[in-house]
C-alpha positions, -999 to 999 in steps of 0.1 A, spaced: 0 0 0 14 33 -8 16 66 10 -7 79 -10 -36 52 -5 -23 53 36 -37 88 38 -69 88 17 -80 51 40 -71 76 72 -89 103 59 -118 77 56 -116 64 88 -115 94 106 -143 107 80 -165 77 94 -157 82 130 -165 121 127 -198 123 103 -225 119 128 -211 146 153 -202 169 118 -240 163 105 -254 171 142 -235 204 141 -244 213 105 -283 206 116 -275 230 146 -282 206 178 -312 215 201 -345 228 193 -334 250 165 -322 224 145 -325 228 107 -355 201 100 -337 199 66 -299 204 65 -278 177 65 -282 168 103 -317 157 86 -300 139 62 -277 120 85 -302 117 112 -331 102 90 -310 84 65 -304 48 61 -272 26 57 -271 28 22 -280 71 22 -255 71 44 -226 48 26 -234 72 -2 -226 108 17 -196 88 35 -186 77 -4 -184 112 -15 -170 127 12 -143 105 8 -139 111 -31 -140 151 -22 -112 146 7 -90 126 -15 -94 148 -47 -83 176 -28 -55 158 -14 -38 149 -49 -42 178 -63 -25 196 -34 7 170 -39 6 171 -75 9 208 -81 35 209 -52 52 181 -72 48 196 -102 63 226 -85 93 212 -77 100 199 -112 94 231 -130 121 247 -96 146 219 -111 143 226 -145 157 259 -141 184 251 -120 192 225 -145 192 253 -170 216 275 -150 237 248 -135 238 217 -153 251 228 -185 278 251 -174 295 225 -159 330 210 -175 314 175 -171 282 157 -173 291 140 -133 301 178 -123 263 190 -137 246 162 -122 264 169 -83 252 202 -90 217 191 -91 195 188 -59 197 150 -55 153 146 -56 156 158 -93 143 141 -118 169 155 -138 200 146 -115 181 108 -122 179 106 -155 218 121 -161 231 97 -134 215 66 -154 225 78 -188 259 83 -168 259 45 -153 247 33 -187 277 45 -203 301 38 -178 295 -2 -175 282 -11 -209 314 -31 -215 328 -62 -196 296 -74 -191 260 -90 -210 249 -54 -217 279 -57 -245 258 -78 -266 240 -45 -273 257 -20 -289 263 16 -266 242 34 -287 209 11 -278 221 6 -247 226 41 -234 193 49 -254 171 25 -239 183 35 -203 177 70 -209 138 64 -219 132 40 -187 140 65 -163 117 88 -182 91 70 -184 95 64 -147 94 100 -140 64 100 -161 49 78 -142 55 92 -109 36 125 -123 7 111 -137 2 89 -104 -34 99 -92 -50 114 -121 -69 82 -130 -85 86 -92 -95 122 -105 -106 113 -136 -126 84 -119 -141 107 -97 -152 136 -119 -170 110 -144 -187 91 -116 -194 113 -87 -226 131 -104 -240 95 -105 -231 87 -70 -250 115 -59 -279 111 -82 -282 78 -67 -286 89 -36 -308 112 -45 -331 85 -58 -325 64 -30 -337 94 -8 -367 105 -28 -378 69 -30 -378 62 9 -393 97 14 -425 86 -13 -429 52 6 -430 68 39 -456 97 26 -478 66 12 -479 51 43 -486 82 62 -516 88 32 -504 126 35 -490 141 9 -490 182 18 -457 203 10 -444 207 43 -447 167 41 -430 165 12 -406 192 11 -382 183 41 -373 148 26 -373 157 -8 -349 185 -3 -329 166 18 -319 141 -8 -311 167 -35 -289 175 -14 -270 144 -23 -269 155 -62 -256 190 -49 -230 174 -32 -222 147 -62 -215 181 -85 -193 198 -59 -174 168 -55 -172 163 -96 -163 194 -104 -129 204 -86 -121 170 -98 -128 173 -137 -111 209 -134 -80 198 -116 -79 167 -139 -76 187 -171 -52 216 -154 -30 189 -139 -27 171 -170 -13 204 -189 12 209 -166 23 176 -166 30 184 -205 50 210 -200 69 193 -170 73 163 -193 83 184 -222 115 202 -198 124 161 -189 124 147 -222 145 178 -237 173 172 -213 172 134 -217 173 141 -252 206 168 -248 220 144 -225 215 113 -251 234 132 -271 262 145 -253 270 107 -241 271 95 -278 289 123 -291 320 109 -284 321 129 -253 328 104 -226 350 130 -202 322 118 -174 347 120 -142 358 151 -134 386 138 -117 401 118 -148 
């Protein structure tokens, strides 16, 4: 399990623990409580109405949560890129620019495997494939690793801004229905009868949209800056590629 999934199952948790005594104090407590906030809604729900806020308040928390880290990730890439611009390539050597680099960088990575690719090519099995390949394939792994580190929880925002409307909607249904049932049975069917549960479970579809649409926005910006982080990694791999096959192997600055 990673870090990632450790926080969003704790945020659950203490989600879980901490909705009746959140929905109490949203309805207002005491005499004056709010006959149709979402104390209501808590208070007058069943498992399943209840599953379905829990679900969503869950989705919302964790949403939230990645795209706080991603943009701070992002962040930090677009910080090393310039460094990497006004460091890396002064340097006399390719080792020398990559000790200059903070040693978190993706870019300090990917020239230190490029560099390790060079260096023990020969001597052992990689010598059945020629430097070139060699060097080339290494080069691409560890950006494609990088790639991967940075598009690491957009699927859960994607998942969530397609399917969070629906979530709610059900719930919504699921609320309306019980609230119909209950006004048959009663056989009265005046406003102030039907207003208070009917309300209550739109609530659920207001709450499915507020959910879905920080999601589907932070989806789409996230996934343009990854581009142009992705763009800055693949343009030094590329220089890099380059500067190892040029025939310049000076990679020690000490020999």
């Amino acid at each position: 399990m990673t870090r990632q999934h450790r926080i969003l199952l704790t945020a659950a948790v203490v989600l879980m623990t901490a909705a009746p005594a959140m929905a109490f104090a949203a309805g207002g407590g005491g005499a004056e409580a709010n006959p149709y906030g979402l104390g209501a809604l808590w208070s007058n729900g069943d498992f399943i109405a209840r599953t379905v806020l829990l679900i969503m308040v869950v989705m919302s928390v964790g949403t939230w949560y990645i795209m706080i880290s991603k943009f701070l990730e992002q962040a930090r890439i677009l910080k090393d890129a310039k460094i990497m611009k006004s460091e890396f390539w002064t340097k006399p050597t390719i080792q020398a620019g990559s000790d200059a680099m903070p040693e978190s960088s993706p870019f300090r990575y990917i020239a230190q495997t490029g560099i390790t690719a060079a260096e023990h090519h020969e001597g052992t099995m990689q010598e059945a494939i020629d430097l070139h390949t060699w060097t080339t394939m290494s080069i691409l792994r560890s950006v494609e690793l990088v790639q991967t580190r940075l598009q690491g929880g957009l699927a859960f925002l994607g998942t969530v801004g397609s399917t969070s409307p629906f979530v709610g909607l059900f719930g919504t249904v699921w609320g309306i229905y019980h609230a119909l049932t209950a006004i048959g049975i009663a056989g009265n069917a005046s406003i102030d009868k039907v207003a208070g549960p009917v309300g209550e479970s739109l609530i659920m579809t207001a709450i499915g949209l507020g959910t879905a649409v920080p999601a589907v926005l932070g989806y789409n910006l996230l996934v343009r800056r990854n581009k142009g982080a992705m763009d800055e990694v693949r343009n030094f791999a590329a220089d890099v590629q380059s500067v190892l096959l040029g025939g310049y192997r000076h990679l020690d600055p000490n020999s």
